[in-house]
ChimeraX commands (.cxc) that place a marker at each C-alpha (Angstrom):
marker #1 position -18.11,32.41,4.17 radius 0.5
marker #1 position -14.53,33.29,4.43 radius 0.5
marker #1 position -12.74,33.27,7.73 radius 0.5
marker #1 position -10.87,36.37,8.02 radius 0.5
marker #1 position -8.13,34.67,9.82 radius 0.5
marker #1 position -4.79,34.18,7.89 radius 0.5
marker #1 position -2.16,31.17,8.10 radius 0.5
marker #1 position 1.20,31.00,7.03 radius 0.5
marker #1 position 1.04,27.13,5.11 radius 0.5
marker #1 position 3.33,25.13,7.22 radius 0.5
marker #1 position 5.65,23.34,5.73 radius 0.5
marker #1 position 7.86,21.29,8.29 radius 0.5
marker #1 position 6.79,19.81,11.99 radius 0.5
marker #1 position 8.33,22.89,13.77 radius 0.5
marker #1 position 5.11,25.15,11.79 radius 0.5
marker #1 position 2.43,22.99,13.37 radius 0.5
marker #1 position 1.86,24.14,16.53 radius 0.5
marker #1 position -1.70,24.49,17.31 radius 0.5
marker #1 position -5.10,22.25,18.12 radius 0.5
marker #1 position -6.69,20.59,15.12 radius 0.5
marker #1 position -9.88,18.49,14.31 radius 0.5
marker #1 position -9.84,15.68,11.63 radius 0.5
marker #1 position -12.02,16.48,8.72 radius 0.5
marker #1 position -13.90,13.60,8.23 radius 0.5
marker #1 position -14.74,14.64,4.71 radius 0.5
marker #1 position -11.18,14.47,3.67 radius 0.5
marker #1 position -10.02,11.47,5.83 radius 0.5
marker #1 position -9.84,7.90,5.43 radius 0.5
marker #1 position -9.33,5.30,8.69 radius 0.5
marker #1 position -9.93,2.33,6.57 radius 0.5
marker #1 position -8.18,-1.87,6.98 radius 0.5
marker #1 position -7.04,-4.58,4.76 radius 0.5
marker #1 position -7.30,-8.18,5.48 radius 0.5
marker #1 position -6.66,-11.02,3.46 radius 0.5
marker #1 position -9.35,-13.18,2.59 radius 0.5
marker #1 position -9.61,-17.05,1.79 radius 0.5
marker #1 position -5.40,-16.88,1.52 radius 0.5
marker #1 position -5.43,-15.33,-1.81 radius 0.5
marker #1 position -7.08,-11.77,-1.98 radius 0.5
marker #1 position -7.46,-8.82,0.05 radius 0.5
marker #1 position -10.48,-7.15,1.56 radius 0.5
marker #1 position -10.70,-3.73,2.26 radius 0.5
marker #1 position -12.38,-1.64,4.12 radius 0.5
marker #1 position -13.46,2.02,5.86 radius 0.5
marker #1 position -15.55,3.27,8.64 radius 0.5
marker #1 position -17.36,6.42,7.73 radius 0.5
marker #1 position -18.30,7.70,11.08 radius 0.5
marker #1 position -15.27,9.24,13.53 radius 0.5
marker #1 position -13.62,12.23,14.85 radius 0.5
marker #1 position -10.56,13.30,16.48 radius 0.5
marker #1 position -8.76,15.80,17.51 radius 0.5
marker #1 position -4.92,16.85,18.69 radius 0.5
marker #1 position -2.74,19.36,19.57 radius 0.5
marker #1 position 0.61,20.01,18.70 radius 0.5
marker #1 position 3.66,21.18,20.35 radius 0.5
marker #1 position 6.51,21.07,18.03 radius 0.5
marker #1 position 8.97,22.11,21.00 radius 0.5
marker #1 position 8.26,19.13,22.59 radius 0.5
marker #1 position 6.44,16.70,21.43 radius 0.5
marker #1 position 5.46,14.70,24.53 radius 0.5
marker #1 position 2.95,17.40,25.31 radius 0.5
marker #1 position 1.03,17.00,21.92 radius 0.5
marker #1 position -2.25,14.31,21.85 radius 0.5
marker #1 position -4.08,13.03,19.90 radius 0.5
marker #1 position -7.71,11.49,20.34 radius 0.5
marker #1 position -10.00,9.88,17.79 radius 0.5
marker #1 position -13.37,8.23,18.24 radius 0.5
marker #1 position -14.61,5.85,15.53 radius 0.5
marker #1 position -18.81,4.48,15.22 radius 0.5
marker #1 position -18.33,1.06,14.56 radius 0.5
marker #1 position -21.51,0.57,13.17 radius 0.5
marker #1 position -19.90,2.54,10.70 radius 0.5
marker #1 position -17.74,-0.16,8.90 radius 0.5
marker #1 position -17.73,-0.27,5.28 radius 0.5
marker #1 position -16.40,-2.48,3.04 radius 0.5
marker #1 position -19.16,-2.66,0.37 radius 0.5
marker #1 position -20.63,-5.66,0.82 radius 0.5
marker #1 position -23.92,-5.49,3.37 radius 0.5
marker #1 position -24.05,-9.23,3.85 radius 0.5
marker #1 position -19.82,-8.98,4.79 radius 0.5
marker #1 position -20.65,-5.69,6.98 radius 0.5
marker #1 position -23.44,-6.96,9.38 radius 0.5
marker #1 position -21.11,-9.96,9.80 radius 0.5
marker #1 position -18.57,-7.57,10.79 radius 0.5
marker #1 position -20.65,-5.72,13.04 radius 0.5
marker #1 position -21.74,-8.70,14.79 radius 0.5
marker #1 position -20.15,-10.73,17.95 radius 0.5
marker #1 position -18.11,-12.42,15.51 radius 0.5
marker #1 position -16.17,-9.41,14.89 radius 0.5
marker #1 position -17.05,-5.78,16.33 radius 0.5
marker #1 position -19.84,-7.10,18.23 radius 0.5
marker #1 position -21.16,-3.64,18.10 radius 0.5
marker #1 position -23.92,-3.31,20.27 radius 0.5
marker #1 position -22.11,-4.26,23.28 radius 0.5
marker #1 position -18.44,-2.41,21.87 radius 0.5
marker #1 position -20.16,0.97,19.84 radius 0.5
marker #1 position -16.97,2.59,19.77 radius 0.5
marker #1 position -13.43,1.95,19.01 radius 0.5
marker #1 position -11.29,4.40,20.47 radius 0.5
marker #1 position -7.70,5.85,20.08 radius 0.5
marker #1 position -5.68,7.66,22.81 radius 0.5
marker #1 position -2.31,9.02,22.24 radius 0.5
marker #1 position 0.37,8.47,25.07 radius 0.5
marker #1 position 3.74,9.70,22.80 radius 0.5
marker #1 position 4.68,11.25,19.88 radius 0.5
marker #1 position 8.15,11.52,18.66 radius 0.5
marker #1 position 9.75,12.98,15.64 radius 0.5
marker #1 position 11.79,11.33,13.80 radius 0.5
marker #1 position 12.72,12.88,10.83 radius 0.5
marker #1 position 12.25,16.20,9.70 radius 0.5
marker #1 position 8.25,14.34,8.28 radius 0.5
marker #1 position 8.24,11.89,9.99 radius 0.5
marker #1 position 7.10,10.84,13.83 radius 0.5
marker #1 position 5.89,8.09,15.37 radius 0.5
marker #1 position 2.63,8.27,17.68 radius 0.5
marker #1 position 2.14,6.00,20.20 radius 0.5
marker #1 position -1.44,5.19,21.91 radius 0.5
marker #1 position -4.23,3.15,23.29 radius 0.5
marker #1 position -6.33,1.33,20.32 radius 0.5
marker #1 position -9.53,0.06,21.90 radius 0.5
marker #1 position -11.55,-2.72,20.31 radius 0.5
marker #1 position -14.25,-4.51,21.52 radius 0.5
marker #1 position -13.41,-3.53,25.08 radius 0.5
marker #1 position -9.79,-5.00,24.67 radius 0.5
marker #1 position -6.73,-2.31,24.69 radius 0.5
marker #1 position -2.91,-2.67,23.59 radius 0.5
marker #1 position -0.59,-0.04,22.43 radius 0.5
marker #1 position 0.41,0.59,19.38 radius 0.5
marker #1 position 2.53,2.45,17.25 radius 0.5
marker #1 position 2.10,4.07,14.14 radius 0.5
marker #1 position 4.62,5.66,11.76 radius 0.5
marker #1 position 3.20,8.79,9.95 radius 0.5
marker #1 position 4.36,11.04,7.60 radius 0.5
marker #1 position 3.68,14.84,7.27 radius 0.5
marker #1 position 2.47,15.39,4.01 radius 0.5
marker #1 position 1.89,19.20,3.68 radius 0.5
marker #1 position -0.03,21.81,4.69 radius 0.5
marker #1 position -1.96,24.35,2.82 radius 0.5
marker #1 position -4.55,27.20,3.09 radius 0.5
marker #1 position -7.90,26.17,1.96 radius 0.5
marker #1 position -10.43,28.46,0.20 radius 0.5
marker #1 position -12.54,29.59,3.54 radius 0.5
marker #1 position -9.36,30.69,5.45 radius 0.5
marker #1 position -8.33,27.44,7.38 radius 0.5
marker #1 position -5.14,25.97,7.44 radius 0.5
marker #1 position -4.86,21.88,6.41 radius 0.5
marker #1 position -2.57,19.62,7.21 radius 0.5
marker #1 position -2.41,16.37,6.03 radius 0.5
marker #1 position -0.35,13.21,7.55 radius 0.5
marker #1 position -0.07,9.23,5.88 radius 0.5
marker #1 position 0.48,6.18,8.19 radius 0.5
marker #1 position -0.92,2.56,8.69 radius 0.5
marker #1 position 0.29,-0.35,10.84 radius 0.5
marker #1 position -0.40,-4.12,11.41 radius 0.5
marker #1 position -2.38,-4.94,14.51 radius 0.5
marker #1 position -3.33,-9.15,15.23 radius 0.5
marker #1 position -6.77,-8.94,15.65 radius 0.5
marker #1 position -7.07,-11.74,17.69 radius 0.5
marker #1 position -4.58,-9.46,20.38 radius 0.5
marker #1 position -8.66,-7.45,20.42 radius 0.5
marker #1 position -10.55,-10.51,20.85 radius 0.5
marker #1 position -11.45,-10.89,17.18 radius 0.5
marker #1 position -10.78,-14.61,16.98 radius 0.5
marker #1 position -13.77,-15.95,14.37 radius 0.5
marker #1 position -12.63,-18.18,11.55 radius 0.5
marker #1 position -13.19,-21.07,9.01 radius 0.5
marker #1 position -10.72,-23.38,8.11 radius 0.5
marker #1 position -10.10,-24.21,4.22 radius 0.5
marker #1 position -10.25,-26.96,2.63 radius 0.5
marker #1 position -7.33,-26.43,1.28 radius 0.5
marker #1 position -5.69,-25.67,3.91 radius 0.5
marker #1 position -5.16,-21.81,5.94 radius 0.5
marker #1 position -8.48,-19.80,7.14 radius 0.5
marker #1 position -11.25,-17.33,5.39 radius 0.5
marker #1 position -9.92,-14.04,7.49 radius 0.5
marker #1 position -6.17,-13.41,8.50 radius 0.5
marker #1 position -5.45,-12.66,11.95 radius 0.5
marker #1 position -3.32,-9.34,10.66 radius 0.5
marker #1 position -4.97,-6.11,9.55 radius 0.5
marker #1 position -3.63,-3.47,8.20 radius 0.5
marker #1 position -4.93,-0.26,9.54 radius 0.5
marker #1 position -4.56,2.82,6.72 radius 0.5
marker #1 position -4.94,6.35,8.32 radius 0.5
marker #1 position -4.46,9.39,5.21 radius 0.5
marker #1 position -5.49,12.34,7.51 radius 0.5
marker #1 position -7.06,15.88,6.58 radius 0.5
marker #1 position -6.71,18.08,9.90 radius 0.5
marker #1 position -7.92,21.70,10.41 radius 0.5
marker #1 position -6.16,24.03,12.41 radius 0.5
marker #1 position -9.05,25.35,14.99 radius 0.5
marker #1 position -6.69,27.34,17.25 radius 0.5
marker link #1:1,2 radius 0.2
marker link #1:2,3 radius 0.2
marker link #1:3,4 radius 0.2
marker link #1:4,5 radius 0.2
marker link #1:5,6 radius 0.2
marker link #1:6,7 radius 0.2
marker link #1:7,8 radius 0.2
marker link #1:8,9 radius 0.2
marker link #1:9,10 radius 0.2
marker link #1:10,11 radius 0.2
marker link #1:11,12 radius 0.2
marker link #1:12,13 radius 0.2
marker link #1:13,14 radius 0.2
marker link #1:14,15 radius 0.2
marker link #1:15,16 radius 0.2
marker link #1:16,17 radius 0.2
marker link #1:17,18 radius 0.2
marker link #1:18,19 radius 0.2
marker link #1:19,20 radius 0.2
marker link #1:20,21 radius 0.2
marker link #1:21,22 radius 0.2
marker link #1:22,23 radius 0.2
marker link #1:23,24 radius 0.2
marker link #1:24,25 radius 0.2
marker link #1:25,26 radius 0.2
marker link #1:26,27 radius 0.2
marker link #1:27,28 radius 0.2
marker link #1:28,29 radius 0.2
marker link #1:29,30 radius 0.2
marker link #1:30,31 radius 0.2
marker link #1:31,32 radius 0.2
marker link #1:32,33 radius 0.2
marker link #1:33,34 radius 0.2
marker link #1:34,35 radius 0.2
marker link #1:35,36 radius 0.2
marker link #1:36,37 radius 0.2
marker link #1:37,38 radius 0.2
marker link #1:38,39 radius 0.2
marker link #1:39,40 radius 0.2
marker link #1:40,41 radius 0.2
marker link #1:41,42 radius 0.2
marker link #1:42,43 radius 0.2
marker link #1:43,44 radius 0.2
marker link #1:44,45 radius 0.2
marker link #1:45,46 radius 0.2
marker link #1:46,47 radius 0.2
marker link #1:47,48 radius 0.2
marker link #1:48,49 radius 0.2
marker link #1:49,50 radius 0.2
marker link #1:50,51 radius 0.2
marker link #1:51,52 radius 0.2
marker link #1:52,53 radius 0.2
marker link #1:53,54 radius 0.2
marker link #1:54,55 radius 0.2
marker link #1:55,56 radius 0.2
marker link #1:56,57 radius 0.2
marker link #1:57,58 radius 0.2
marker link #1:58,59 radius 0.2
marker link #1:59,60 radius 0.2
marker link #1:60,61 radius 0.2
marker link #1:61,62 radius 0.2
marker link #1:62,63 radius 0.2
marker link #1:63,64 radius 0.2
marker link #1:64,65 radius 0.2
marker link #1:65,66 radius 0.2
marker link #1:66,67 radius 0.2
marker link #1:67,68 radius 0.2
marker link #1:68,69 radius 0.2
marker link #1:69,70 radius 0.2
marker link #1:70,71 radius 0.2
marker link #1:71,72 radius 0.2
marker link #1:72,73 radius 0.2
marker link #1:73,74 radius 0.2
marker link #1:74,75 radius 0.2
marker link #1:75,76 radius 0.2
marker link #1:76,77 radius 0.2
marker link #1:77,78 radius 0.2
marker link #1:78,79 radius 0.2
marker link #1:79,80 radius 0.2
marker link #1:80,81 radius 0.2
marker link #1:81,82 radius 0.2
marker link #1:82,83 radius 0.2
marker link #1:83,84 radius 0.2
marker link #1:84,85 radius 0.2
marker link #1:85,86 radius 0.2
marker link #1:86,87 radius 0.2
marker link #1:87,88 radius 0.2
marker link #1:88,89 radius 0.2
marker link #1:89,90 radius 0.2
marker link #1:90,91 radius 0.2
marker link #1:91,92 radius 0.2
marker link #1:92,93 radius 0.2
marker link #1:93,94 radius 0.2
marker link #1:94,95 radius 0.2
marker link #1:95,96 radius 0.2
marker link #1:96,97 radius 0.2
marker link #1:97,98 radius 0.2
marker link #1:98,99 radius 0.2
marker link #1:99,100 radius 0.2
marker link #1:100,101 radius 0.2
marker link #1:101,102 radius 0.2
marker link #1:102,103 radius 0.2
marker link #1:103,104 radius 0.2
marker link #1:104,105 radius 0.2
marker link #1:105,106 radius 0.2
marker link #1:106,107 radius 0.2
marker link #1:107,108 radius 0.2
marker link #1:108,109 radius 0.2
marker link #1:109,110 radius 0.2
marker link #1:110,111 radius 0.2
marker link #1:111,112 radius 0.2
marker link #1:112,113 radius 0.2
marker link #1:113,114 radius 0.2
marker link #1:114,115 radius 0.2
marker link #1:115,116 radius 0.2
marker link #1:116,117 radius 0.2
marker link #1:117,118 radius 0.2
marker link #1:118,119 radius 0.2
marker link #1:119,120 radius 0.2
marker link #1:120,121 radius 0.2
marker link #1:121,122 radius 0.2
marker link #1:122,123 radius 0.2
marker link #1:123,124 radius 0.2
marker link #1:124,125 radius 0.2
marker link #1:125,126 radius 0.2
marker link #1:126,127 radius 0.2
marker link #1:127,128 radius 0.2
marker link #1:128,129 radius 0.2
marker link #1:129,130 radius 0.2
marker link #1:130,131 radius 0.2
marker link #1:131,132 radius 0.2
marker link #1:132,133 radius 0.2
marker link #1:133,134 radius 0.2
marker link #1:134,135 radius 0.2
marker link #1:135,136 radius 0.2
marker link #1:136,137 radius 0.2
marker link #1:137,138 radius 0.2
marker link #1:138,139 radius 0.2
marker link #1:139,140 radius 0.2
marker link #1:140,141 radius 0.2
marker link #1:141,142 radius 0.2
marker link #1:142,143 radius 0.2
marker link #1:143,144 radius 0.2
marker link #1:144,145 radius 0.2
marker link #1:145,146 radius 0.2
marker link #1:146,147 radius 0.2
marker link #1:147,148 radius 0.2
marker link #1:148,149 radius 0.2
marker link #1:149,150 radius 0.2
marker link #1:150,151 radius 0.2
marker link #1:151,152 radius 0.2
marker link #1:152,153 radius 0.2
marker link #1:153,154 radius 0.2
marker link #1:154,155 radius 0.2
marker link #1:155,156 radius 0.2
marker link #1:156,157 radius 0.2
marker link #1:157,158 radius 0.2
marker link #1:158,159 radius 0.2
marker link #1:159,160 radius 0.2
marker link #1:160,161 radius 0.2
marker link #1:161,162 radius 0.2
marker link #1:162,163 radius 0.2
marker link #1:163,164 radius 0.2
marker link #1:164,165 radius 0.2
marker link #1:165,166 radius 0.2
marker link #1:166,167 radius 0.2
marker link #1:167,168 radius 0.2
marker link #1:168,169 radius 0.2
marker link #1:169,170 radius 0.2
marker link #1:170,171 radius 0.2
marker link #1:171,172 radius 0.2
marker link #1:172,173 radius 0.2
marker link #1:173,174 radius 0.2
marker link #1:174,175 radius 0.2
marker link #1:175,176 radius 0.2
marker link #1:176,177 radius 0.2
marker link #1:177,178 radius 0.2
marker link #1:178,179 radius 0.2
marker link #1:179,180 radius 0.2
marker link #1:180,181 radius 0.2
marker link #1:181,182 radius 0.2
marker link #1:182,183 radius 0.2
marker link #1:183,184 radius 0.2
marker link #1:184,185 radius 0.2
marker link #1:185,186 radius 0.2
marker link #1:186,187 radius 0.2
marker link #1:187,188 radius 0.2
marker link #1:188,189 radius 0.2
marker link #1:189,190 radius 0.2
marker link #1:190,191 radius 0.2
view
């Protein structure tokens, strides 16, 4: 069904004023760690949403929330996942969600802002600050307009309480303590 609604494509920050929802078809929150000091793991969790709103005139007044299952973790291995899920890591049953809470966003370029918030793991908040980049915005078949944004930071898990390792043999430890959260975002315009 088409929605009779028509959107001009934006195509700087100024054009995105509005309220938006994250598509979780079309978006990735995933993580890299290194493993045993010489390869990377990655990863995604499958089950979130979020949502924001956007006021290009001044930024300070735009939010964004997002709400990730941590049950949902995914790096295709089920042995590695449950181990993630557990008290080791996640220790999901107690911790079900990890949450995101913007406090600022400022531009700083004419793609590029920086949004500031609350990440919540395992019960344990910090703020950080991630870098994104405004990739375009486009009109999709149905009527509703996309936009799409690119970021990813390093958090210490061990700031979140994540502090299980094993020492090598040869010296260093199975899991770093930095991970490198990936965000490539897919947002609908919803008013």
């Amino acid at each position: 069904m088409t929605n009779p609604t028509t959107f001009t494509p934006a195509t700087t920050l100024a054009d995105l004023s509005g309220t938006y929802t994250l598509d979780s078809a079309h978006t990735r929150i995933g993580f890299v760690a290194r493993h045993a000091m010489v390869t990377k793991v990655r990863g995604q969790f499958n089950d979130f949403e979020g949502s924001g709103v956007v006021d290009p005139s001044d930024f300070t007044k735009s939010t964004v929330t997002v709400i990730i299952q941590a049950a949902s973790i995914d790096t295709r291995n089920e042995q590695r996942d449950a181990h993630l899920r557990s008290n080791d890591f996640l220790a999901m049953d107690e911790y079900p969600h990890i949450t995101f809470t913007s406090t600022g966003i400022q531009q700083n370029g004419p793609t590029s802002v920086e949004l500031t918030g609350d990440l919540t793991i395992r019960g344990v908040t910090n703020t950080v600050t991630i870098p994104f980049e405004f990739e375009g915005a486009a009109t999709d078949p149905y009527g509703n307009l996309r936009v799409g944004f690119e970021g990813s930071v390093v958090i210490n898990r061990k700031d979140y309480g994540v502090t299980w390792n094993v020492a090598l043999e040869t010296g260093g430890v199975l899991v770093s303590d930095k991970v490198t959260l990936e965000f490539e975002v897919s947002a609908i315009k919803t008013a």
